[in-house]
Structure formats: structure tokens, C-alpha cells
C-alpha positions as CSV (number, residue, x, y, z in Angstrom):
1,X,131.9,68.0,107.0
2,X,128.9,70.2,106.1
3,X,125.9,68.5,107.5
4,X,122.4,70.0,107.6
5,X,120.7,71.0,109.9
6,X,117.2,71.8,109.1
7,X,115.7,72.2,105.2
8,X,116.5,76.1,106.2
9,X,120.3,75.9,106.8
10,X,123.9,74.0,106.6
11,X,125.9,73.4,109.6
12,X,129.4,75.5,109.2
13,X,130.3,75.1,112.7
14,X,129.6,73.8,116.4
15,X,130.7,75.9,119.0
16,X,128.8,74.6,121.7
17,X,126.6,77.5,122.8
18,X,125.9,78.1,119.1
19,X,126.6,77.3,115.9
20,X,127.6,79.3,112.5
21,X,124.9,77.7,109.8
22,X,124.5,78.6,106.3
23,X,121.0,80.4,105.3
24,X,120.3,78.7,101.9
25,X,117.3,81.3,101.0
26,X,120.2,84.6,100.8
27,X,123.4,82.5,101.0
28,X,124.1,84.4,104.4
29,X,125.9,82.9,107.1
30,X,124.5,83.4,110.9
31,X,124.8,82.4,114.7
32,X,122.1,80.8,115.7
33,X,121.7,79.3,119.5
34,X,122.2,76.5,120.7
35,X,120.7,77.2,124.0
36,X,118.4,80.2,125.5
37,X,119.9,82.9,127.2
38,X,118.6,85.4,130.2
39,X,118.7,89.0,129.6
40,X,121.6,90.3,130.7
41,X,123.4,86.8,130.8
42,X,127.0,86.8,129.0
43,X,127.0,84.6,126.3
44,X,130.7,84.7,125.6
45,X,133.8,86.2,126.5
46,X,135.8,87.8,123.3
47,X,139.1,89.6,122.6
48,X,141.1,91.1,120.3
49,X,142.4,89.3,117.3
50,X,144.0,92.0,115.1
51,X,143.6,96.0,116.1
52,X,143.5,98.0,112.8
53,X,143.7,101.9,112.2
54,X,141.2,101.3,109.5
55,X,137.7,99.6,109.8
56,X,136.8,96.7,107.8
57,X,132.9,94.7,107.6
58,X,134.6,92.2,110.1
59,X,135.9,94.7,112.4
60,X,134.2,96.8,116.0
61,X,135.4,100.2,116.9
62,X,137.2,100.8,120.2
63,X,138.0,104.1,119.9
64,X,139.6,106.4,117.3
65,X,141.4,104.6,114.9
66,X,141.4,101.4,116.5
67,X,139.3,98.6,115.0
68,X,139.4,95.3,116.3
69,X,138.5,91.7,115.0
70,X,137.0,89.3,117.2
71,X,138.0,86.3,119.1
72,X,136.8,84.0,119.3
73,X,136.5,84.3,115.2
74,X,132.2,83.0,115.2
75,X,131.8,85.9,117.0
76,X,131.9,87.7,113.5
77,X,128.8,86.1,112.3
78,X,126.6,87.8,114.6
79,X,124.8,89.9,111.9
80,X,122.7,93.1,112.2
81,X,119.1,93.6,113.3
82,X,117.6,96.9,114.0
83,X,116.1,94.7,116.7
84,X,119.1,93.1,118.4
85,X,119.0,90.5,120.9
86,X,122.7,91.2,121.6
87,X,125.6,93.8,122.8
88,X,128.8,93.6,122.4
89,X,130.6,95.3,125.0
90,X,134.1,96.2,124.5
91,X,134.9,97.6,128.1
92,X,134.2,94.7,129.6
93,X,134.9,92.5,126.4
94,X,132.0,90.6,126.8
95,X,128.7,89.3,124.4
96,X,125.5,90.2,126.5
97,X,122.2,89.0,125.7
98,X,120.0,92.0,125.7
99,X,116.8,90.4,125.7
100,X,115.6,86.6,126.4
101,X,117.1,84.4,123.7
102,X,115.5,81.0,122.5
103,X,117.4,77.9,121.3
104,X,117.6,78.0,117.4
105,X,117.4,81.8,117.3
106,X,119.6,83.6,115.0
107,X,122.1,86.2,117.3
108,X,121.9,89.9,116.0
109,X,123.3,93.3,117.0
110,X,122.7,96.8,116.5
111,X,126.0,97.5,114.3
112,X,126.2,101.9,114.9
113,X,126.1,100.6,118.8
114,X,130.0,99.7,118.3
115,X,130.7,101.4,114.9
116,X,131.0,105.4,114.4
117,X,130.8,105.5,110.4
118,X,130.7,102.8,108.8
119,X,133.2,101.4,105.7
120,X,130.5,99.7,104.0
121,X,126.9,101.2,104.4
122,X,124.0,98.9,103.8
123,X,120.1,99.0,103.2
124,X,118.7,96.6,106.1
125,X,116.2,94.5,105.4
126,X,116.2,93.0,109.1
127,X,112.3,93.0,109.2
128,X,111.9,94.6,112.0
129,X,108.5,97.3,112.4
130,X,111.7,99.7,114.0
131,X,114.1,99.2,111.0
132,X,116.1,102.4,110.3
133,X,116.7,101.4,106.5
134,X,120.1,102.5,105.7
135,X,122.9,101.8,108.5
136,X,125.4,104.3,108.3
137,X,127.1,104.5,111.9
138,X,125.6,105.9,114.9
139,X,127.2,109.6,113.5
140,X,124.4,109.3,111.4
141,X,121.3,108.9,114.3
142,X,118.9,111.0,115.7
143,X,119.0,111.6,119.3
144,X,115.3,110.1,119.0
145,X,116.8,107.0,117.4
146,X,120.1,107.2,119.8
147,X,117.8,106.9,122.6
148,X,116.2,103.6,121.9
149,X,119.4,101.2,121.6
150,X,121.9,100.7,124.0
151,X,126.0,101.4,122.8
152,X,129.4,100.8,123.7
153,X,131.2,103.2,126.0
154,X,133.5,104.4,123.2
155,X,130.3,105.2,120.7
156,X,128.7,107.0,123.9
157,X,131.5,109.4,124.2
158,X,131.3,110.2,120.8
159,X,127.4,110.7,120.6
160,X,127.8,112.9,124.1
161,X,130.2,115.2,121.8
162,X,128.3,115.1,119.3
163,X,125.0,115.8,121.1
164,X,126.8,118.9,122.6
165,X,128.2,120.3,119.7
166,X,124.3,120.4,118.5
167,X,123.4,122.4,121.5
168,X,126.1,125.1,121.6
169,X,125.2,125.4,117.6
């Protein structure tokens, strides 16, 4: 049953420390919390549902050729923000809260912090005063830019490549 939740949204789903809700002003769906979170504090454990050789928009990268949905599946309505308030960290296979989090606020992560080149670029409209625009991968970001978020340990390796390869050039 799809009940609502405030004039904003429609409840999809309760999974008790948040909830997937339907935005009725873009017909997006989101995670919003259902209780605040530390910085640093691990919201939820996740694992690998399927591990693909090819990415899809529901997929994280875990290293070359290896793209893996999420599980617990609600985990895959985390949306982007150039601003994230959360890290997905595949070594430890853990969600981390990478700032405070409030009750009712909408979970987001920085997608090039777990994805190399995208399948399906975007123009972000996240709002944020640090928004990059188009959201390619983190191939695609400055070392200026690079330094600002945080990424996983996979994306790292290949930025340090990357980053080297620039300097011998």
C-alpha cells in the first residue's frame, strides 16, 4: 500500500533506518532518513547482488570489469549530489555517513567516487554551490576536483595511475 507521507512524497517502502519515498515534483524516487546519523557512523551493511562485466545505472564499480548491484536492493535509491552526505565503501562493504545526517533528509553520494566512466552520463542539477554539471566518472576530474571528495579504494588506484601517467607526460 502506497501511503503518503508528507504533500512532498509517497511512501514506496519502510526499511527502518529509512525509507524509499516517491518525489511527486520530478517523479524521482529517493532515500530519505528515518533517523540522524554521526559522521562517520555506518548506516548499513551491503553486498553483492549480481557482479556484471558491464556497468549499468544500478550498478558500483569494484574494479575492472566488475560491476556490482546492491544488497540490500534500497540501497540503489541513494541518488547523486555533488554534495554527498554518504560513501559507499566497497572494501569494507559498508554505507558511511560522511557528514551529520538529519531525520527526513534525502541520502546522496558522489557517483565518480565508486564509478570510473560512466554508462549513462548526466547533467546534475543537485543544487549544490560545488555542482560539477556533467557527471562523467571520476576519469573525467581534475586533480583540483579529485581532491575535494573522498572515493573508493578501487577508483583511488585508478586516479593514482592516472595522476602518474600526467606527470611522466
Amino acid at each position: 500500500m502506497i501511503t503518503l507521507t508528507n504533500p512532498g512524497y509517497r511512501l514506496i517502502s519502510d526499511h527502518g533506518i529509512a525509507q524509499v519515498r516517491h518525489r511527486l515534483s520530478n517523479n524521482q524516487n529517493a532515500l530519505i532518513a528515518c533517523q540522524p546519523f554521526r559522521p562517520g557512523e555506518v548506516i548499513a551493511f551491503l553486498s553483492a547482488g549480481t557482479i556484471a562485466a558491464e556497468p549499468t545505472y544500478l550498478t558500483i564499480q569494484i574494479g575492472i570489469g566488475k560491476h556490482i548491484t546492491m544488497r540490500p536492493e534500497f540501497l540503489q535509491y541513494i541518488n547523486h549530489s555533488c554534495d554527498p552526505n554518504v560513501f559507499f565503501n566497497t572494501t569494507t562493504m559498508q554505507v558511511v555517513a560522511l557528514k551529520g545526517i538529519q531525520r527526513e533528509e534525502e541520502m546522496s553520494f558522489f557517483y565518480p567516487s565508486s564509478e570510473w566512466k560512466m554508462t549513462q552520463q548526466f547533467d546534475c542539477y543537485c543544487g549544490s554551490p560545488r555542482c560539477l554539471g556533467r557527471i562523467r566518472g571520476a576519469a573525467y576530474l581534475s586533480q583540483e576536483v579529485q581532491s575535494q571528495y573522498r572515493f573508493t579504494d578501487f577508483i583511488q588506484q585508478q586516479l593514482a595511475k592516472k595522476n602518474a601517467r600526467k606527470k611522466v607526460a
